[in-house]
MARLOPA-326823 format. One record per residue: residue number from 1; x, y, z of N, C-alpha, C in turn; residue in one letter. Coordinates in nm, 3 decimals. Example, Ala and Ser with C-alpha at 12.3 -4.5 7.8 and 13.67 -1.06 7.14 Angstrom:
% residues 2
REC   i   neast  nnorth     nup  caeast canorth    caup   ceast  cnorth     cup aa
REC   1   1.319  -0.569   0.780   1.230  -0.450   0.780   1.320  -0.330   0.780  A
REC   2   1.285  -0.225   0.708   1.367  -0.106   0.714   1.290   0.003   0.787  S
***
This chain:
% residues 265
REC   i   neast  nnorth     nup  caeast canorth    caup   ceast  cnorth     cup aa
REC   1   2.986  -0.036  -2.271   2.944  -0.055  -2.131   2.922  -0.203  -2.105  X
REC   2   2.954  -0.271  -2.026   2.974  -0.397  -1.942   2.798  -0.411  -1.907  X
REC   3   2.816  -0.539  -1.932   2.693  -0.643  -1.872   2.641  -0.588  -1.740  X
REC   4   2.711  -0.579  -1.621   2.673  -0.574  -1.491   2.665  -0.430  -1.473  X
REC   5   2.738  -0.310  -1.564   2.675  -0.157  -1.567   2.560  -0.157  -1.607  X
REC   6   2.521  -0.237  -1.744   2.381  -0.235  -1.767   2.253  -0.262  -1.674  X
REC   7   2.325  -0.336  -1.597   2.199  -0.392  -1.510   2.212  -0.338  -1.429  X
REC   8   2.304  -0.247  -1.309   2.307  -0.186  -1.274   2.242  -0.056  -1.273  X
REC   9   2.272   0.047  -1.375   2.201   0.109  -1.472   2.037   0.131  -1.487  X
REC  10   2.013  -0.019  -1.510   1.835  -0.066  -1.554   1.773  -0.014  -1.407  X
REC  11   1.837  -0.052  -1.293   1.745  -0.073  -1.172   1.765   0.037  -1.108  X
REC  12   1.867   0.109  -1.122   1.853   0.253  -1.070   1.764   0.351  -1.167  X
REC  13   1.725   0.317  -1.288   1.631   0.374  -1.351   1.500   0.341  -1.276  X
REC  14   1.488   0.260  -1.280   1.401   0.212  -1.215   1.326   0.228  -1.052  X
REC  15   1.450   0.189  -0.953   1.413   0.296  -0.845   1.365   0.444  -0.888  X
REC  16   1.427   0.494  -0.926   1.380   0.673  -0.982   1.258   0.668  -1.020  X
REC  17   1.205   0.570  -1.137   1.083   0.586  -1.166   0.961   0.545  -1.031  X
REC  18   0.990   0.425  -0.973   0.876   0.429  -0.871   0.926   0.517  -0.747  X
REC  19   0.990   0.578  -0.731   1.049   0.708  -0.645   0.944   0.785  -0.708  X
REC  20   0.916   0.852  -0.839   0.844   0.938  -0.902   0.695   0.907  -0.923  X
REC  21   0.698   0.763  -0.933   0.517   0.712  -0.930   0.481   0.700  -0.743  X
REC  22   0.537   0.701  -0.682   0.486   0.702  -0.546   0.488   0.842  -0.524  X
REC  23   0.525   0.952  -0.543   0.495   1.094  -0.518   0.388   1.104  -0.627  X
REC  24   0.344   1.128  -0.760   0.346   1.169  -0.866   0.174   1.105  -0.844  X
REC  25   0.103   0.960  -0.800  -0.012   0.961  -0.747   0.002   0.889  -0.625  X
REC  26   0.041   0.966  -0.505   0.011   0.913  -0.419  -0.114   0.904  -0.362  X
REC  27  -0.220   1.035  -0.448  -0.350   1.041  -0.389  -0.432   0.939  -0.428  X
REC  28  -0.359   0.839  -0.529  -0.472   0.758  -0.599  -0.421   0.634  -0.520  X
REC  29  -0.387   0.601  -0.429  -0.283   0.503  -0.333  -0.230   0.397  -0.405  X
REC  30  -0.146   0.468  -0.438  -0.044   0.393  -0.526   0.035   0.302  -0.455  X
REC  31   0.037   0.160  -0.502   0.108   0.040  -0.416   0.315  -0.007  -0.498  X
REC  32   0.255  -0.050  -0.649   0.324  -0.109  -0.708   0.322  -0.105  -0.819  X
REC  33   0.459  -0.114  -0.909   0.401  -0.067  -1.053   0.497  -0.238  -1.133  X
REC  34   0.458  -0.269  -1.231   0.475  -0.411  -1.259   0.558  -0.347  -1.389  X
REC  35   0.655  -0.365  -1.456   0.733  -0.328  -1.571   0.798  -0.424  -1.654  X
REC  36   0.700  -0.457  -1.772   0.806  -0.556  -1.878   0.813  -0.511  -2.001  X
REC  37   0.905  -0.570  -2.066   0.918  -0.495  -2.206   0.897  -0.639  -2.293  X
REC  38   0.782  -0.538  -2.403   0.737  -0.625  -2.509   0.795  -0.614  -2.629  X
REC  39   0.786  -0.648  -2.743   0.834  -0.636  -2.888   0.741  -0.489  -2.914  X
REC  40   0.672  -0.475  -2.876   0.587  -0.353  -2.930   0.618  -0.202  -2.846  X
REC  41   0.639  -0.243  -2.736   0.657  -0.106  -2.629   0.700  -0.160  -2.473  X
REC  42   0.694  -0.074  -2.414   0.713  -0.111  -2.229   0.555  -0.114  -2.136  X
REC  43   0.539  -0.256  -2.145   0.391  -0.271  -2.052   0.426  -0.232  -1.921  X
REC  44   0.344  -0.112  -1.851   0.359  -0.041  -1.708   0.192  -0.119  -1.689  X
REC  45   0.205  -0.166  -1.516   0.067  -0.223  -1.484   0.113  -0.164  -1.357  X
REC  46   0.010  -0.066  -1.333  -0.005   0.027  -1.200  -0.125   0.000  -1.104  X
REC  47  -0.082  -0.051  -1.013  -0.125  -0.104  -0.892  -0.162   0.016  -0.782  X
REC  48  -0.305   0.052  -0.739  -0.336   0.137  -0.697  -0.507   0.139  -0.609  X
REC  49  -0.525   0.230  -0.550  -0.644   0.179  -0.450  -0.755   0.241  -0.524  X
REC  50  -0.733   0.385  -0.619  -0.864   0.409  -0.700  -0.790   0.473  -0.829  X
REC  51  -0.857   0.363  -0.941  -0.772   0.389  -1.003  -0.845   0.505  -1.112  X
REC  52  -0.953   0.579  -1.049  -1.016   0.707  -1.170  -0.927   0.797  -1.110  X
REC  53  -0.837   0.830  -1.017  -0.744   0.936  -0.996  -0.641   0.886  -1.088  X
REC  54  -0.605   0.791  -1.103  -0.445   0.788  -1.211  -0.502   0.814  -1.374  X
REC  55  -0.641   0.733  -1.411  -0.684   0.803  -1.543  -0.759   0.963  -1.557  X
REC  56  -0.754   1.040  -1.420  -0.818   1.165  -1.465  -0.932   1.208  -1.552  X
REC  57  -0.993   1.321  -1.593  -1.112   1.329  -1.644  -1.064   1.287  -1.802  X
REC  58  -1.160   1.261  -1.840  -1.127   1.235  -2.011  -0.987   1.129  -2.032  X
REC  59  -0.934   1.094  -1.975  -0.788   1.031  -1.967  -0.659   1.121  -1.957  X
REC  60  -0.713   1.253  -1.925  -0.624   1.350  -1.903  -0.472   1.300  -1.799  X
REC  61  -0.522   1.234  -1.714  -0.411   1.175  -1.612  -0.306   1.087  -1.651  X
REC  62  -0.368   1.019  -1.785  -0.289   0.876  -1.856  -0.209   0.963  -1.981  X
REC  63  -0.276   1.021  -2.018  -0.177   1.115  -2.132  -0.070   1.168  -2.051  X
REC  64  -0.072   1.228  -1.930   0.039   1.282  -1.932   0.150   1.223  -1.815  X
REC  65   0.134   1.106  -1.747   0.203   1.023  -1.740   0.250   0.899  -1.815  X
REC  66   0.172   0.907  -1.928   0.240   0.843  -2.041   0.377   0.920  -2.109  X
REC  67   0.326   1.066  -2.133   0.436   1.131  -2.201   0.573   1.142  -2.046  X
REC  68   0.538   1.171  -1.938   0.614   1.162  -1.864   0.717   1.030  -1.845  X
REC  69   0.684   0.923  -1.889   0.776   0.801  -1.890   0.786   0.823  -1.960  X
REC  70   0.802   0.845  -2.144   0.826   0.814  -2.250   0.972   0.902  -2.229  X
REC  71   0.949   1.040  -2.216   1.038   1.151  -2.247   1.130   1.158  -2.108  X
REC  72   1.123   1.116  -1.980   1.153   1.194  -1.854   1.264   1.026  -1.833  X
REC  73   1.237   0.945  -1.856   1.243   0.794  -1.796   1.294   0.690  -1.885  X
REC  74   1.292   0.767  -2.019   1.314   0.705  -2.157   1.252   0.560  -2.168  X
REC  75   1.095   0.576  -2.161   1.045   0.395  -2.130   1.017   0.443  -2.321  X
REC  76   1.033   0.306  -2.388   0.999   0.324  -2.559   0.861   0.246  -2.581  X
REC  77   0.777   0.359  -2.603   0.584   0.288  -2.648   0.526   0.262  -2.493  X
REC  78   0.532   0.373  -2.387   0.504   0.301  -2.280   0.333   0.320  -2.331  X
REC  79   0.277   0.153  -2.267   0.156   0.127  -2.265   0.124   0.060  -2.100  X
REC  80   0.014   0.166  -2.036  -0.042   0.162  -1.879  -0.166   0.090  -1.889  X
REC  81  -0.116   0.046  -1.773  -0.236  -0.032  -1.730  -0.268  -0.029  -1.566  X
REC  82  -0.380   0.013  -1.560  -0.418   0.065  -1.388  -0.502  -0.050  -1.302  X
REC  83  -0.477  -0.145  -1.216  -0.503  -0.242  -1.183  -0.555  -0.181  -1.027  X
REC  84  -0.647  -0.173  -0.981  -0.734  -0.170  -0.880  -0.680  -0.298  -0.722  X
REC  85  -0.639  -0.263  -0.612  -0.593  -0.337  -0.519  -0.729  -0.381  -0.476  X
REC  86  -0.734  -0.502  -0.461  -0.857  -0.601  -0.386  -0.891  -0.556  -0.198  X
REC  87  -0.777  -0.585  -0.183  -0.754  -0.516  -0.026  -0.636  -0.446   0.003  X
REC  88  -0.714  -0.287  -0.004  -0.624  -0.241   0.026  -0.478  -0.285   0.157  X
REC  89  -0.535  -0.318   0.298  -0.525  -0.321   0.395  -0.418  -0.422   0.417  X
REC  90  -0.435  -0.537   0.345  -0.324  -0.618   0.324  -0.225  -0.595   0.260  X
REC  91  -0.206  -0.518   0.155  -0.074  -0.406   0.103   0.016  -0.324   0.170  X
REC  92   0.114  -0.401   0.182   0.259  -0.324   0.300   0.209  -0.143   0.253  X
REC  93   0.307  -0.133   0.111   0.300  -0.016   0.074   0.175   0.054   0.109  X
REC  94   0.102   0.070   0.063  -0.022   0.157   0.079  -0.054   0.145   0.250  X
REC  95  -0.056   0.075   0.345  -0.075   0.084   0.442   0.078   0.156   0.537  X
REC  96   0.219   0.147   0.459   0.332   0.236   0.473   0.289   0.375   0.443  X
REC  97   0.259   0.395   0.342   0.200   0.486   0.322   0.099   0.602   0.367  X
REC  98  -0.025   0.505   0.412  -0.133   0.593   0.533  -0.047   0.612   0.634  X
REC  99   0.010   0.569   0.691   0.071   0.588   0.834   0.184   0.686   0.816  X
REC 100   0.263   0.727   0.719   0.337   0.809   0.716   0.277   0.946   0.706  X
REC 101   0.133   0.883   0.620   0.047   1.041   0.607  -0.030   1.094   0.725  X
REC 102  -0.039   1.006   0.846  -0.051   1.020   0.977   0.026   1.137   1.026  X
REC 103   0.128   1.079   1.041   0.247   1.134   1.103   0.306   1.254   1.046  X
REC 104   0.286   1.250   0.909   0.330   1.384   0.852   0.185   1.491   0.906  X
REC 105   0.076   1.469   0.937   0.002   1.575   0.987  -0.012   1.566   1.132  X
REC 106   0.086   1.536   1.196   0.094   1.540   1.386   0.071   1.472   1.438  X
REC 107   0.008   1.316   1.432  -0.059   1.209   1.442   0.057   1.138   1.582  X
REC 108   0.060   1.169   1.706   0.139   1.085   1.755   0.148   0.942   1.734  X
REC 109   0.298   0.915   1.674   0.355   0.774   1.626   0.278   0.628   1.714  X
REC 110   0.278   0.627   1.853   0.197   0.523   1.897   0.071   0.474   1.855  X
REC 111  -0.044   0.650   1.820  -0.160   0.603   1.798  -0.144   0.560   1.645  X
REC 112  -0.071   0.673   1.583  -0.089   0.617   1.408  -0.035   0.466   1.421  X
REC 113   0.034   0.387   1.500   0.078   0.256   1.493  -0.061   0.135   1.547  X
REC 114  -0.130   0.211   1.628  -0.227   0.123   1.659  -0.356   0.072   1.604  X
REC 115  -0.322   0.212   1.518  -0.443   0.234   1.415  -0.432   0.140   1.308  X
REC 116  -0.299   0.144   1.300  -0.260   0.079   1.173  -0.232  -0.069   1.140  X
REC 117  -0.199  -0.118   1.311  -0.274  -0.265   1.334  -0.351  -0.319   1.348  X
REC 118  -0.483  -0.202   1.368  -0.604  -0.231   1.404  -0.664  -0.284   1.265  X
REC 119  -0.651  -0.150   1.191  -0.682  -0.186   1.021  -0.659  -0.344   0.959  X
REC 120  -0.545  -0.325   0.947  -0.470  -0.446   0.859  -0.482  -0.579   0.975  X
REC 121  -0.549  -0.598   1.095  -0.575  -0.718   1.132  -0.729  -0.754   1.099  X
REC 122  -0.801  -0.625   1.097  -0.943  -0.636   1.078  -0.981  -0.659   0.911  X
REC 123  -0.885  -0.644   0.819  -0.824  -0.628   0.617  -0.838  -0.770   0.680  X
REC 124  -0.849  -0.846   0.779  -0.811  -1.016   0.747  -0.644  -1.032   0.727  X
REC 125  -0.565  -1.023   0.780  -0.464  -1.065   0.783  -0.408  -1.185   0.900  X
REC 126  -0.319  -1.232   0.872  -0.261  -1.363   0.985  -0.170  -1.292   1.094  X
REC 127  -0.133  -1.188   1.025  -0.031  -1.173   1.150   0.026  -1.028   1.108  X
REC 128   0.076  -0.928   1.166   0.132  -0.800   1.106   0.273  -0.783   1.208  X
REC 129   0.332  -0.704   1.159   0.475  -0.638   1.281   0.510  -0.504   1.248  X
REC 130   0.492  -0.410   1.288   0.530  -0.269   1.231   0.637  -0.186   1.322  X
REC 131   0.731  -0.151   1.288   0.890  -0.122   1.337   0.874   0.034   1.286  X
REC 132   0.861   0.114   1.344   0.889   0.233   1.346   1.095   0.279   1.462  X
REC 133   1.141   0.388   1.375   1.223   0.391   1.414   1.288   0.555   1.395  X
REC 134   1.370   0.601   1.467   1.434   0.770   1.430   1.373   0.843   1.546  X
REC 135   1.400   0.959   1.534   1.387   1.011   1.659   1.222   1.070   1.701  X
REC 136   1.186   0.971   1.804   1.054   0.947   1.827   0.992   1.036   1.916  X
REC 137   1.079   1.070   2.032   1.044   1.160   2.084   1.163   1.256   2.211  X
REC 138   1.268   1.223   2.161   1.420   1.307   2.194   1.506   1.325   2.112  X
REC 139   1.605   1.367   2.148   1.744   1.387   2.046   1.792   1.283   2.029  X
REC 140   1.786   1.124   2.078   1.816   1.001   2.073   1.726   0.898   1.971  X
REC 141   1.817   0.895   1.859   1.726   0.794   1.824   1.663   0.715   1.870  X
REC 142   1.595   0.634   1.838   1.494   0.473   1.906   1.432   0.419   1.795  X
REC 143   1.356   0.298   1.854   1.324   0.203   1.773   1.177   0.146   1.861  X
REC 144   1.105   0.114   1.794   0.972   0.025   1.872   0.929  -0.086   1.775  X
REC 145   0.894  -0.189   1.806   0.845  -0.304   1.727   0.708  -0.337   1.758  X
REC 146   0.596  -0.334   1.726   0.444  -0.365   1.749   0.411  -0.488   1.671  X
REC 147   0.391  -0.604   1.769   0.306  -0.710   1.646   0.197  -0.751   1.712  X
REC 148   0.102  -0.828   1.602  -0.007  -0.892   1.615  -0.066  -0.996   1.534  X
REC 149  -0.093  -1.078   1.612  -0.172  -1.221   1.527  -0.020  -1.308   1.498  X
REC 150  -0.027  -1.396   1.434   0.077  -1.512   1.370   0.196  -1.477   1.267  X
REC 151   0.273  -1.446   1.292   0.426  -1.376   1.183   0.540  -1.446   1.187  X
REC 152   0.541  -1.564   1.055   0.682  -1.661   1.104   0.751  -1.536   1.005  X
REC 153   0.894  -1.549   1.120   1.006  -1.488   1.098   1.088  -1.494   1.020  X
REC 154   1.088  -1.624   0.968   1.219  -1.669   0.934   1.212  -1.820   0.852  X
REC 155   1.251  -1.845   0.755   1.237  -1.979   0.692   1.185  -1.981   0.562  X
REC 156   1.147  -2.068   0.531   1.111  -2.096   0.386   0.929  -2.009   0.358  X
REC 157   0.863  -2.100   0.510   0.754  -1.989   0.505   0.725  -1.849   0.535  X
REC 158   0.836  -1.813   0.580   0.811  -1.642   0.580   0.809  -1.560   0.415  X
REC 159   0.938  -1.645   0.386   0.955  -1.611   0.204   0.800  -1.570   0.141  X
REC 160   0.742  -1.743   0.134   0.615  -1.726   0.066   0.503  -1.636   0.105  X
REC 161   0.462  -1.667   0.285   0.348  -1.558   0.315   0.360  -1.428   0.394  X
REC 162   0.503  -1.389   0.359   0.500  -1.265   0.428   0.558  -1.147   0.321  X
REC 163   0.503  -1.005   0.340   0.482  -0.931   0.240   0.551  -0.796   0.332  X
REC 164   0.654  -0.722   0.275   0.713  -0.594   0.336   0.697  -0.460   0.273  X
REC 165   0.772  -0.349   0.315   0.761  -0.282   0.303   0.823  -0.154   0.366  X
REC 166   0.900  -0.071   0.331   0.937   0.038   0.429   0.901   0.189   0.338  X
REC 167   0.894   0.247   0.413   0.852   0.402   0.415   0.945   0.501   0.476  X
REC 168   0.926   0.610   0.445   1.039   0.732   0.505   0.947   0.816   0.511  X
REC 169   0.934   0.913   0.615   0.882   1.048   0.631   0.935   1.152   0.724  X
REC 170   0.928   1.296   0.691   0.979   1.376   0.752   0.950   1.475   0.816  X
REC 171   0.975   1.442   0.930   0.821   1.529   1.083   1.001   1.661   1.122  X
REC 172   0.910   1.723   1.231   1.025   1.808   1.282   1.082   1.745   1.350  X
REC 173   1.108   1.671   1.420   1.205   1.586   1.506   1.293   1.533   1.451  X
REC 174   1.233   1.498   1.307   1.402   1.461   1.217   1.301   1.353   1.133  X
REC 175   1.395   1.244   1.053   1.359   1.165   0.948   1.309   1.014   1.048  X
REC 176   1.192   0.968   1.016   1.118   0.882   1.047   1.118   0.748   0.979  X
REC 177   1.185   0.606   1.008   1.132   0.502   0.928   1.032   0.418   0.937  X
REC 178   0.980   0.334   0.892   0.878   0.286   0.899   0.862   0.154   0.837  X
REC 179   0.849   0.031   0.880   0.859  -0.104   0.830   0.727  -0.170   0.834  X
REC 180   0.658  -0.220   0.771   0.567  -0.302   0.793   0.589  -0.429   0.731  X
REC 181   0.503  -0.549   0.782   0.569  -0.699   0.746   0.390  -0.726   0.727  X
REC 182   0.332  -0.793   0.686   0.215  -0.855   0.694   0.215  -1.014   0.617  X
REC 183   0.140  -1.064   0.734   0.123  -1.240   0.686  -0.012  -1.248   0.622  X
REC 184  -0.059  -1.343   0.490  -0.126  -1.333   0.452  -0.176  -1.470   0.479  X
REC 185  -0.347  -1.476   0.529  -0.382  -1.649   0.512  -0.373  -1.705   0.397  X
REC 186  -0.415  -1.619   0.241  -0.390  -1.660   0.120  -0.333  -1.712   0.066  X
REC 187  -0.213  -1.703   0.131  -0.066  -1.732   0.102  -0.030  -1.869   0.160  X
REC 188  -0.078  -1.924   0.292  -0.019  -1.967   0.370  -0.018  -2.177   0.257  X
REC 189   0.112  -2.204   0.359   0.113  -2.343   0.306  -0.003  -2.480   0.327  X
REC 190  -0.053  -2.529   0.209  -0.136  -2.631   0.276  -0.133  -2.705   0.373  X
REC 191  -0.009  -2.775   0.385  -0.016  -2.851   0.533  -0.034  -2.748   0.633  X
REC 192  -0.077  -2.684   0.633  -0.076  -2.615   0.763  -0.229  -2.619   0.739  X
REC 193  -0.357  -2.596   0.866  -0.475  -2.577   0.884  -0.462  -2.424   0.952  X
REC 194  -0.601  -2.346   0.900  -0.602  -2.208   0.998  -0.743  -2.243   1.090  X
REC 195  -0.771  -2.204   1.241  -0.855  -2.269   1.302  -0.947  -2.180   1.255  X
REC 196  -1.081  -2.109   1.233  -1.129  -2.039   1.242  -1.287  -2.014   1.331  X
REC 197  -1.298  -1.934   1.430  -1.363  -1.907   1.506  -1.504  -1.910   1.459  X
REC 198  -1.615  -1.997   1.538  -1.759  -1.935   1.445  -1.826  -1.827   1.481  X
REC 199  -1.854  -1.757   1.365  -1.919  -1.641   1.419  -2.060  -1.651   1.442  X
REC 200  -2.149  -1.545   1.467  -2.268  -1.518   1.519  -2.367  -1.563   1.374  X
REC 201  -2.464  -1.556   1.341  -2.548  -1.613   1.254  -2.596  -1.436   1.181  X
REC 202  -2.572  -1.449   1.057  -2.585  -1.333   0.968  -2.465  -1.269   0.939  X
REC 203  -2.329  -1.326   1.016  -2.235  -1.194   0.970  -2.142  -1.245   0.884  X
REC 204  -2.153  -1.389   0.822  -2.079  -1.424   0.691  -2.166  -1.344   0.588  X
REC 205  -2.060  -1.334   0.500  -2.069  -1.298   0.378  -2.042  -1.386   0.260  X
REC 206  -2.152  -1.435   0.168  -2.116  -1.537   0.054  -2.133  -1.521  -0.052  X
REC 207  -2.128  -1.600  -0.124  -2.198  -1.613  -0.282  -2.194  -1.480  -0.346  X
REC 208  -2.389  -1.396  -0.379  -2.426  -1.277  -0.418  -2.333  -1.184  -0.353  X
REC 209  -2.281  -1.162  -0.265  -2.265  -1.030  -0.210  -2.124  -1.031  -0.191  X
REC 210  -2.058  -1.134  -0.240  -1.886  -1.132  -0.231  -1.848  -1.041  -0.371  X
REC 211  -1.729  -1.024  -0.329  -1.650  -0.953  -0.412  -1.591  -0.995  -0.516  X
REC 212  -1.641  -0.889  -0.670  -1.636  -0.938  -0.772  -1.505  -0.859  -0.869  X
REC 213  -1.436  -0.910  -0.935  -1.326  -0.845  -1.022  -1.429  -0.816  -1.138  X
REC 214  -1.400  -0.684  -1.230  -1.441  -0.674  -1.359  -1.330  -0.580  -1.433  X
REC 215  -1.299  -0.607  -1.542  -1.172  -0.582  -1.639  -1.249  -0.461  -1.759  X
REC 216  -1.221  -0.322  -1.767  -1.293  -0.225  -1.820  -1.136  -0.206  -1.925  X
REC 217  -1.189  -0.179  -2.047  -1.133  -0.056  -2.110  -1.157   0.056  -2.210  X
REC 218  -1.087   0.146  -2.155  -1.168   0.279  -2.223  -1.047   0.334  -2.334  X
REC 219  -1.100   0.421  -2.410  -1.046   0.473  -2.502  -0.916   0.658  -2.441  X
REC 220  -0.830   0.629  -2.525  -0.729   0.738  -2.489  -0.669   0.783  -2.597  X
REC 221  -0.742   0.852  -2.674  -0.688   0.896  -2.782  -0.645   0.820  -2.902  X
REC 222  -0.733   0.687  -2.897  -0.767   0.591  -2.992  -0.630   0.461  -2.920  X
REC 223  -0.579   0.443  -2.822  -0.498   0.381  -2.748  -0.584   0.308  -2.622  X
REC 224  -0.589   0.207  -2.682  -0.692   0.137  -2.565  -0.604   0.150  -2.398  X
REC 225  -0.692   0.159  -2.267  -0.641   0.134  -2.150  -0.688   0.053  -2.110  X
REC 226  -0.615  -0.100  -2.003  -0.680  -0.161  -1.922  -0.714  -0.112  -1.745  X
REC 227  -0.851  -0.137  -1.771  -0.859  -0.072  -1.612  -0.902  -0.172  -1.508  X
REC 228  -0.876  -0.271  -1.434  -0.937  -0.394  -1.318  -0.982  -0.322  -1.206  X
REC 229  -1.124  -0.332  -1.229  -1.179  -0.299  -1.076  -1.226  -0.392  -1.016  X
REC 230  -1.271  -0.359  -0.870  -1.356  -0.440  -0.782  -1.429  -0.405  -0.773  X
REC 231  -1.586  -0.512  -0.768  -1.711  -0.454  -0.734  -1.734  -0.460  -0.593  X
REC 232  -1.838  -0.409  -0.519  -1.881  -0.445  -0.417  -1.823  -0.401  -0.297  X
REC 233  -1.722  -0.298  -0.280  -1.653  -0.198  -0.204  -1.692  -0.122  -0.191  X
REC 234  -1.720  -0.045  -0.081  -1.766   0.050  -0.053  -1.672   0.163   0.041  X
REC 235  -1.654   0.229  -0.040  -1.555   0.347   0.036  -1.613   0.519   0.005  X
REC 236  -1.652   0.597   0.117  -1.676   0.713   0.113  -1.592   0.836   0.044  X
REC 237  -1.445   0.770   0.067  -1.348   0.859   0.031  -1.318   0.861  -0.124  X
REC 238  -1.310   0.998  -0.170  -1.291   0.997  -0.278  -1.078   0.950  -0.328  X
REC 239  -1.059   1.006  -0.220  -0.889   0.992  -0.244  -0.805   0.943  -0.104  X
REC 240  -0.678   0.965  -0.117  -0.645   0.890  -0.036  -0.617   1.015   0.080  X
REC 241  -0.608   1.107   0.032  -0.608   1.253   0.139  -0.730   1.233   0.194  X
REC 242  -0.832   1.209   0.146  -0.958   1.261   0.258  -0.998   1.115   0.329  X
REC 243  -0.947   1.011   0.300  -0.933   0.877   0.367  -0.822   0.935   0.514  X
REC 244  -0.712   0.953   0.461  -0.664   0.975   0.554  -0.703   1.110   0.698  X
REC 245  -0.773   1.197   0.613  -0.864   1.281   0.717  -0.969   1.229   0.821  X
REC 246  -1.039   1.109   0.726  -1.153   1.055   0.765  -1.109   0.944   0.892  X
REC 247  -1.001   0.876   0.877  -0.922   0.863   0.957  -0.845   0.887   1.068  X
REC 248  -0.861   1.006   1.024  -0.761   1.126   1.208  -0.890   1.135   1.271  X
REC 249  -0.961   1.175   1.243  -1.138   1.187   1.331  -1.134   1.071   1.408  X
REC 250  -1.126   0.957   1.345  -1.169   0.843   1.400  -1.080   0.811   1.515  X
REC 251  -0.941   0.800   1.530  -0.851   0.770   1.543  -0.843   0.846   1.670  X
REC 252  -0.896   0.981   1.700  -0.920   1.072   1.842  -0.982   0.967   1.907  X
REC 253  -1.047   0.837   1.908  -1.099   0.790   1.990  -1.021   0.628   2.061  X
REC 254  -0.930   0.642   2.014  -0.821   0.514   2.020  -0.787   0.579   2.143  X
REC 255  -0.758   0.500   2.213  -0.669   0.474   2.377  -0.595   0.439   2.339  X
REC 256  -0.405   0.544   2.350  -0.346   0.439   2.376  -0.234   0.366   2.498  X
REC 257  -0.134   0.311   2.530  -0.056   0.275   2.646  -0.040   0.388   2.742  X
REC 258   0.060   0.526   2.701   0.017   0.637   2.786  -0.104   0.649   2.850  X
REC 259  -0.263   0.672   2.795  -0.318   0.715   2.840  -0.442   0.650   2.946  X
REC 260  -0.339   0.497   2.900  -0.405   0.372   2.976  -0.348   0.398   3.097  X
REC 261  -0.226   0.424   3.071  -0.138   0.408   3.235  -0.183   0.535   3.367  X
REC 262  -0.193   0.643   3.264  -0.251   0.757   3.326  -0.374   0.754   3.421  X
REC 263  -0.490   0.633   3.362  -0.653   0.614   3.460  -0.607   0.523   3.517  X
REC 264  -0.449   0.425   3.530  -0.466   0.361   3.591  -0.389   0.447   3.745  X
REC 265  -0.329   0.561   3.735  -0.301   0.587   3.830  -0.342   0.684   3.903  X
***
């Protein structure tokens, strides 16, 4: 087999596998999975919003997506590692993700879109654009584009601070796409300044009460795991299903363009 079958080959393995890790925990909001190969085995670093759903009770969850790459995926010595997302909200994927899980439970597409800019501008982001597209609400396809805040398009700086993402889901009207773009200030180039607004007195957050990384590992059947969490988050939801429930509640109270136009007439 030829050089360019091989590589060919490698990355369609590969699609398949994060095809299978984005179904397989989507409840644990699975973003990204990082894959290199060592002299010893295949280091998997799984990128995710809680990561005690991907290790399960006892490590029950890591055993058997370990044996699932080893045998299903042919990865040789796979060794996981579950890395905890800082913000969620700034993550294309995982925020592709909620919004598809919108829509797959009836969520009309405008509000799940407003919601979903509302989020990821309030996550602190510079700028977002979300492109939903397929048949939205006739037998005619369509397309809508929603942005907000600062999103260069195009150039050397879009490369560096802009972050994508697309999604697929499937409502009765037919197959749904879904694009999200997000600009990150983190990212952005030094010569550039960001202005920032002053706020009211008490509502920074500093020092003690900022957000802390801590690096855990636990035992798996005498196979060490690395686990990176964040401290200082506070989330009610145990998973990403009842986030997303906790969410549709909320979300009954969004106005959106329809129903603006409606009091106005």
């Amino acid at each position: 087999m030829s050089a360019v079958k091989n590589v060919i080959k490698d990355n369609y393995n590969m699609m398949l596998l994060k095809d299978y890790l984005r179904e397989a925990i989507k409840d644990a909001g699975f973003s990204h999975a990082e894959i290199s190969k060592t002299p010893v085995g295949t280091r998997v670093a799984l990128h995710v919003t809680r990561p005690g759903i991907v290790i399960g009770r006892k490590g029950s969850g890591i055993r058997a997506l370990t044996e699932k790459l080893a045998t299903d995926f042919g990865l040789k010595n796979p060794q996981i590692s579950v890395v905890e997302i800082e913000k969620p909200e700034l993550a294309p994927s995982v925020m592709c993700n909620r919004m598809a899980s919108h829509l797959e439970r009836g969520t009309a597409f405008r509000r799940a879109t407003m919601w979903t800019l509302k989020q990821i501008m309030e996550g602190g982001a510079m700028g977002v654009q979300i492109t939903i597209s397929g048949k939205l609400r006739g037998d005619r396809s369509a397309f809508e584009k929603h942005t907000q805040g600062i999103l260069p398009r195009a150039g050397h700086h879009a490369e560096i601070i802009v972050d994508e993402d697309i999604a697929h889901v499937k409502t009765a009207m037919g197959l749904i796409g879904i694009r999200i773009r997000i600009a990150r200030k983190e990212k952005l180039i030094p010569e550039f300044e960001m202005r920032v607004e002053k706020t009211k007195k008490g509502k920074q957050v500093q020092g003690e009460n900022a957000e802390k990384i801590k690096v855990e590992e636990i035992d798996v059947e005498g196979a060490k795991v690395e686990v990176v969490k964040v401290e200082g988050k506070e989330d009610t939801a145990k998973s990403e299903s009842e986030r997303i429930a906790l969410e549709a509640k909320k979300m009954e109270s969004l106005e959106t363009l329809e129903e603006e136009e409606t009091k106005l007439k």
